[in-house]
N, C-alpha and C positions, 0 to 999 in steps of 0.2 A: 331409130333415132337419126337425126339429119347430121349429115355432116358437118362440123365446122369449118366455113371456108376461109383460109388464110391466104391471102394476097402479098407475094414474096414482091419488091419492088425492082430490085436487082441481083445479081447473080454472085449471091456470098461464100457457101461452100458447099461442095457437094455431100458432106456428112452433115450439115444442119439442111438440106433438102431432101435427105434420107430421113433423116429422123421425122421431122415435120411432115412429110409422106406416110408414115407411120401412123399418126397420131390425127393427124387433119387433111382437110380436102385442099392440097395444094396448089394456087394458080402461080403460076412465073410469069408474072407482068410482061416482063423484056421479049417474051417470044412470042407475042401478040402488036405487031404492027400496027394495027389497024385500035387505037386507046377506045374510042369512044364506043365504036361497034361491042369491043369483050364486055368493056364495062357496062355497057345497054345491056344484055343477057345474064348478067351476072355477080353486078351489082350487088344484086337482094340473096345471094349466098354468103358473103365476107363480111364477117364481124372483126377480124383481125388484119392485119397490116405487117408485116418483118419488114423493117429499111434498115437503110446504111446510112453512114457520113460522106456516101459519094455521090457528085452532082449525080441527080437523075434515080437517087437512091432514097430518098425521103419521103415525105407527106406532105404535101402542101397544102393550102387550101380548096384547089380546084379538086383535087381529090378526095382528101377527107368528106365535100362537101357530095363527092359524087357518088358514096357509099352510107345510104342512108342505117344501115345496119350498124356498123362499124360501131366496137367497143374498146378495142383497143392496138397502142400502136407499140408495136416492140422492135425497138434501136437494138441492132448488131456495132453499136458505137455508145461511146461516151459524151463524144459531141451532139448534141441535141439541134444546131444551126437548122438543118434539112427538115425539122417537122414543126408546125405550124402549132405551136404551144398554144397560143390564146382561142386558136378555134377548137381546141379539143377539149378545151376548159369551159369554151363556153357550151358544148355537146355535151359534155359529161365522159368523155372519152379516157381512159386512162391511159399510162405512159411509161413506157420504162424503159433502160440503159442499162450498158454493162460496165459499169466503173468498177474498180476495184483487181479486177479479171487481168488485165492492160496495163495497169500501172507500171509493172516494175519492164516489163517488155519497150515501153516508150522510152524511159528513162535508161534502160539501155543503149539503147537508138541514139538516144542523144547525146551523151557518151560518145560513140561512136563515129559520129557525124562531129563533135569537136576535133577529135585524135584526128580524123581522116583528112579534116580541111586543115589542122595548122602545121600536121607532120606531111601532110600533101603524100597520104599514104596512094591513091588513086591515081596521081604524078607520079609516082615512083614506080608503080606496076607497070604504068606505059612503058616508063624509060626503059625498062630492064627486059619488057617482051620485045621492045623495037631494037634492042641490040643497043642503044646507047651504052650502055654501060661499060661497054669494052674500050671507051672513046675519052675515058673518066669518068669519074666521084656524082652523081645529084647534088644539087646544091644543098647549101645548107635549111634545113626549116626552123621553127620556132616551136617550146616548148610548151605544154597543156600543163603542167605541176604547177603550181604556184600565184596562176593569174587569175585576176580578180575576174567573179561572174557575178553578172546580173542577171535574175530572173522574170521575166514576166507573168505571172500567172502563179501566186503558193501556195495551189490547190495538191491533189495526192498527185499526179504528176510533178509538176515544179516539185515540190517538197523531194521526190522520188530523185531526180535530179541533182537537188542541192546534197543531198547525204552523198551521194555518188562523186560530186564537183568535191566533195570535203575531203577525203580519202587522197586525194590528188593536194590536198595543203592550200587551196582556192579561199581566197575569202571571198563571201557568199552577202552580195543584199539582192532587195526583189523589190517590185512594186507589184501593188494589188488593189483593190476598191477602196479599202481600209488596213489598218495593221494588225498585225496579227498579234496578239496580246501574249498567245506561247510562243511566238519567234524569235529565235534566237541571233536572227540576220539581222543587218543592217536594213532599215527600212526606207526608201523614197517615197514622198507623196506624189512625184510625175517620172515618168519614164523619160523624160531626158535630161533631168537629173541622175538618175539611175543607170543609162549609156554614157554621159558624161566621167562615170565613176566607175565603167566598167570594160575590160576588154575585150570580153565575149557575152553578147547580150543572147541571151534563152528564151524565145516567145513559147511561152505553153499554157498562155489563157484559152479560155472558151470564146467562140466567134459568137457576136451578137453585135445590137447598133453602137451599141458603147464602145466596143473594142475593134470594129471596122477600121483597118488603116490606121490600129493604134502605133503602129510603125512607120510613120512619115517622113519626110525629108527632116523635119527637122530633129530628130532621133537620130538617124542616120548620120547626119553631121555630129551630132552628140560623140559617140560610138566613133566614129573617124577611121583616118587610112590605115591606123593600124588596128583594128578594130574586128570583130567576130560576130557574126551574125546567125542562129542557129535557130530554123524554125521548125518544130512541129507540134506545132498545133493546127492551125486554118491556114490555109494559101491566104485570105481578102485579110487578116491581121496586119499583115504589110501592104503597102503601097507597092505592087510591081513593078511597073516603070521608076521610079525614084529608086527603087534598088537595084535594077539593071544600070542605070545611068549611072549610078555610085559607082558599083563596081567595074564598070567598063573606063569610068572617068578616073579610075584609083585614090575617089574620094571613101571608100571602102575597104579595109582588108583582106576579105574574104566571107563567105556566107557555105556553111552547110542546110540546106535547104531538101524537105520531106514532102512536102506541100508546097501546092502552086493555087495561084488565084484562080485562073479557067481552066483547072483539071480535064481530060489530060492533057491540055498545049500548056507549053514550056516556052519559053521567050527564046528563040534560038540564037540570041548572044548572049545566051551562056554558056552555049556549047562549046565558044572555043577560050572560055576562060578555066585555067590550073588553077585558080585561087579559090575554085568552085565546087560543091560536091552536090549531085544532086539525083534525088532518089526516089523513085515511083510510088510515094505514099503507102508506105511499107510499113508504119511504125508498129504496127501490132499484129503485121505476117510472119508470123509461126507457126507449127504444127499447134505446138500447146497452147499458145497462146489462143489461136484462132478457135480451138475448141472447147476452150474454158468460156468465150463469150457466146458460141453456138447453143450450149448447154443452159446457160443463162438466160436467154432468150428463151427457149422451150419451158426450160421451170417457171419463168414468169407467164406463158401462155397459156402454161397446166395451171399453176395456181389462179389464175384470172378463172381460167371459165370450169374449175371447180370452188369456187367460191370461197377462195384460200387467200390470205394473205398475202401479197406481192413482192418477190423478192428483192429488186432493186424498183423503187416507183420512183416517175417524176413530179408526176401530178394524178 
């Protein structure tokens, strides 16, 4: 029997290239410099695809198109942005994601990424390794209990979030496509009404043309100097420059920030701001974490090409 060959896009974990080694004839895109030459050879072996939600890590057109074989594409991500949905739909190609896996790990993260940018937990570790502390007191910060959040996004993340943000005595509204008919949050129909109303606004939608840069200057203004800005979901949801300028201009509060627009470059005037936290698109690196979505992948691999039902589909 032929192998089945699966074309990894990028470099996710070495226990889900173990396992996939196991089971199928594994190619590692990224260690082939030369794209066009592997995939001339090789091509007409790969029915399947594993990407990520990292630039460089997906499907796009030019690829899909360049694997006449190809059945289906399986996301080590919840964000779907990186694969080329309409052309898979229009091949017949099927699709799947690890939702559900991530949830409560993101909404961790975010959590964490509030606490850190309003008690300037990151500020304070400097101060006390560089010895200030001997010199006097850190100043004072501001408190996470009590203040009002906004959510972007009331999907199992956001939601995951808001229960977490409640715990802390937050009052919780969100904006979203429509309203959510079981929600129990306050609802905006535009986000900057909802930054207008909010001290720390939560981006955790999905990236698409809708939501590109659904974070703009005039949002930002919304949300104001004393204001929180906490993203993770997609770097391109915000507008980057408008939010460096805010917060360098201290038309901004502060932003804990997971994602960036051009992954990996980082605007290097935010390196030298404290009101900042900012973190290598981490939200779902964990051990268990990382391995609950590797496992998910592969089940949906095995079910596909035993003619099994699929465990997370997208299309």
């Amino acid at each position: 029997m032929e192998a089945i060959g699966v074309l990894m896009t990028f470099p996710i974990s070495t226990y889900l290239e173990q396992e996939l080694d196991k089971r199928f004839k594994l190619f590692r895109y990224w260690k082939f410099p030369l794209k066009i030459e592997f995939l001339r050879e090789n091509s007409s072996s790969i029915r399947a695809i594993v990407g990520t939600g990292r630039v460089g890590g997906g499907a796009d057109t030019e690829l899909i198109n360049s694997l006449p074989r190809l059945e289906i594409v399986a996301s080590h991500s919840v964000g779907l942005d990186k694969i080329d949905l309409v052309k898979c739909k229009e091949k017949g190609i099927r699709v799947t994601y690890t939702p559900d896996v991530l949830t409560e790990e993101v909404a961790d993260l975010a959590i964490g990424l509030i606490l850190s940018t309003l008690r300037r937990i990151c500020e304070c570790d400097r101060y006390l390794r560089s010895g200030l502390w001997k010199k006097g007191a850190f100043k004072l910060t501001t408190k996470f209990s009590g203040k009002s959040v906004g959510i972007v996004g009331l999907g199992r993340i956001g939601s995951a979030i808001a229960k977490r943000a409640e715990a802390f005595g937050c009052p919780i509204s969100y904006y979203s496509r429509s309203e959510k008919s079981d929600s129990k949050y306050k609802y905006y129909p535009n986000v900057i009404d909802l930054a207008s109303n909010s001290q720390i606004l939560i981006v955790a939608c999905p990236l698409n043309d809708e939501t590109h840069h659904i974070i703009n200057r005039e949002v930002i203004s919304a949300l104001g100097p004393k204001g929180v800005l906490i993203n993770i979901g997609r770097g391109p949801l915000v507008d980057e420059p408008e939010l460096v300028s805010a917060l360098v201009e201290g038309r901004l509060g502060g932003a804990g920030l997971d994602v960036f627009e051009h992954e990996p470059r980082v605007p290097g005037q935010l390196f030298g701001l404290d009101n900042v936290v900012l973190l290598p698109h981490v939200g779902t690196a964990t051990m268990e974490t990382r391995k609950a979505m590797a496992d998910l992948v592969i089940g949906n691999l095995e079910a596909h090409f035993l003619n099994r039902p699929l465990l997370t589909p997208v299309v």
